[in-house]
C-alpha positions as CSV (number, residue, x, y, z in Angstrom):
1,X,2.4,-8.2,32.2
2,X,4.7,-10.0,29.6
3,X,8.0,-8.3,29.2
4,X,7.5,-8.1,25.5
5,X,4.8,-5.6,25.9
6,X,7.6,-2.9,26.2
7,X,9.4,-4.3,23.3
8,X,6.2,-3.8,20.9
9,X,5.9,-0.3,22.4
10,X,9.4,0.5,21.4
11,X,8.5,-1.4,18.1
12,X,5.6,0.9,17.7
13,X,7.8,3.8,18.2
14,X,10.3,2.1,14.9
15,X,7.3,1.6,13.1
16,X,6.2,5.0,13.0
17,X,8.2,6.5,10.0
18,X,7.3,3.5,8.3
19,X,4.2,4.0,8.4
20,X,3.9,6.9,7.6
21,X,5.5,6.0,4.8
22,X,3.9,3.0,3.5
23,X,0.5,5.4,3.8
24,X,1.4,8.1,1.3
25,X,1.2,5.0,-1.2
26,X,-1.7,3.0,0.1
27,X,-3.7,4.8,2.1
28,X,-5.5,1.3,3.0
29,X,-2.1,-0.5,3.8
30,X,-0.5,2.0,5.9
31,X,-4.0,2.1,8.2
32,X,-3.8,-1.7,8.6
33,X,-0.7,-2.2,9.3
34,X,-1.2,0.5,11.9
35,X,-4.3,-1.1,13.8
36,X,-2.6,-4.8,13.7
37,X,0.4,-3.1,15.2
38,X,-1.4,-1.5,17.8
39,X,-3.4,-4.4,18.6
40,X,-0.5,-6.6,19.7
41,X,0.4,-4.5,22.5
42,X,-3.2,-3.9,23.6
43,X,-4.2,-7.4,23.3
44,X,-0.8,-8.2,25.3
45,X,-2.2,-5.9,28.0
46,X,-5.6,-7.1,27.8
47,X,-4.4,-10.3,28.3
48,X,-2.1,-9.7,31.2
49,X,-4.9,-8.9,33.2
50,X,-7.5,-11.3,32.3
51,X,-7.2,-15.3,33.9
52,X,-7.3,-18.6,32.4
53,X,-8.9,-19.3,28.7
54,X,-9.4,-15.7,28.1
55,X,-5.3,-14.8,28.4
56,X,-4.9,-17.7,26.2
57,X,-7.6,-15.9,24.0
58,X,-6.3,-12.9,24.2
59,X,-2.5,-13.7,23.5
60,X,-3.4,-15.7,21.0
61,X,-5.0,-12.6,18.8
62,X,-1.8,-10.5,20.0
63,X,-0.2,-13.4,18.0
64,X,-2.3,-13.2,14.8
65,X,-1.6,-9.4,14.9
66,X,1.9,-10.0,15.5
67,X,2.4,-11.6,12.0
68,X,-0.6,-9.7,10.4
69,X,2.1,-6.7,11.0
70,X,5.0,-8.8,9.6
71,X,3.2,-9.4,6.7
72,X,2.1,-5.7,6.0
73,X,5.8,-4.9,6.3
74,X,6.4,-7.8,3.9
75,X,3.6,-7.3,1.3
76,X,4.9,-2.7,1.9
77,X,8.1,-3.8,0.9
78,X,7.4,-6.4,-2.1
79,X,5.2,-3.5,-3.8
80,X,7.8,-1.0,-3.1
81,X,5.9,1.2,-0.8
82,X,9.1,1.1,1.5
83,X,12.7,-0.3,0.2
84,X,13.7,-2.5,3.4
85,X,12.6,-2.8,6.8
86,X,15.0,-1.9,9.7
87,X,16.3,-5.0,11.3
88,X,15.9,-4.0,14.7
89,X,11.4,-4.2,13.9
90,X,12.0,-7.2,12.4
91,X,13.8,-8.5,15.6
92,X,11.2,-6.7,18.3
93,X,8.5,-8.5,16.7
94,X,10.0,-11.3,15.9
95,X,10.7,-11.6,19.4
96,X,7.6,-11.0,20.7
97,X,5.6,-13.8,17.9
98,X,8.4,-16.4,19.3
99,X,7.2,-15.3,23.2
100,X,3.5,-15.6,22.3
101,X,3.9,-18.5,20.7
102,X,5.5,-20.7,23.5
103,X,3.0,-19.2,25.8
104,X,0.0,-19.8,23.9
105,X,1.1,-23.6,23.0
C-alpha cells in the first residue's frame, strides 16, 4: 500500500471538526466533503491491492477525490462555513494529490 494512505487517515482524523462544522451550515456540503474524503483513502486501498489498469483506475479516482475534498474546503471557506483551514490538511492532502499524481502519470 502507498505510504500516503496513513497520511489521509491522519487527514481524516484533522478533518473531522471541520466537518462537523461546515455541516451545521450546509447540511449537503459537510456530507460531501465527508464521502470525497473518505473515498481517497479507500480507493488508495482498493487500489493497493488490485494489479495493472485497475490500480491506475483506482488511484486515479483517489485523485479526483483528493481535490474534490480540496475544493469542498475551498468553496466551506469562501462561503464562510469555516474561517480558514488548518495548514497541516492542506499539506496531508496536498501531499497525497502530488503522490497520486506522479504515480498515475
Amino acid at each position: 500500500m502507498l505510504r500516503i494512505h496513513d497520511t489521509m487517515i491522519h487527514a481524516l482524523t484533522m478533518l473531522r471538526p471541520v466537518i462537523d462544522q461546515v455541516e451545521r451550515s450546509d447540511r449537503d456540503l459537510g456530507n460531501q466533503l465527508r464521502r470525497c474524503a473518505a473515498s481517497v483513502a479507500l480507493n488508495l486501498a482498493e487500489g493497493s491491492g488490485s494489479r495493472g489498469g485497475n490500480r491506475t483506475v483506482r488511484y486515479r479516482s483517489a485523485l479526483g477525490s483528493a481535490r474534490e475534498t480540496m475544493a469542498c474546503l475551498d468553496v466551506a471557506v469562501a462561503l464562510g462555513y469555516v474561517e480558514s483551514v488548518d495548514v497541516q490538511i492542506r499539506e496531508s492532502l496536498e501531499s497525497v494529490r502530488r503522490v497520486l499524481t506522479s504515480v498515475v502519470a
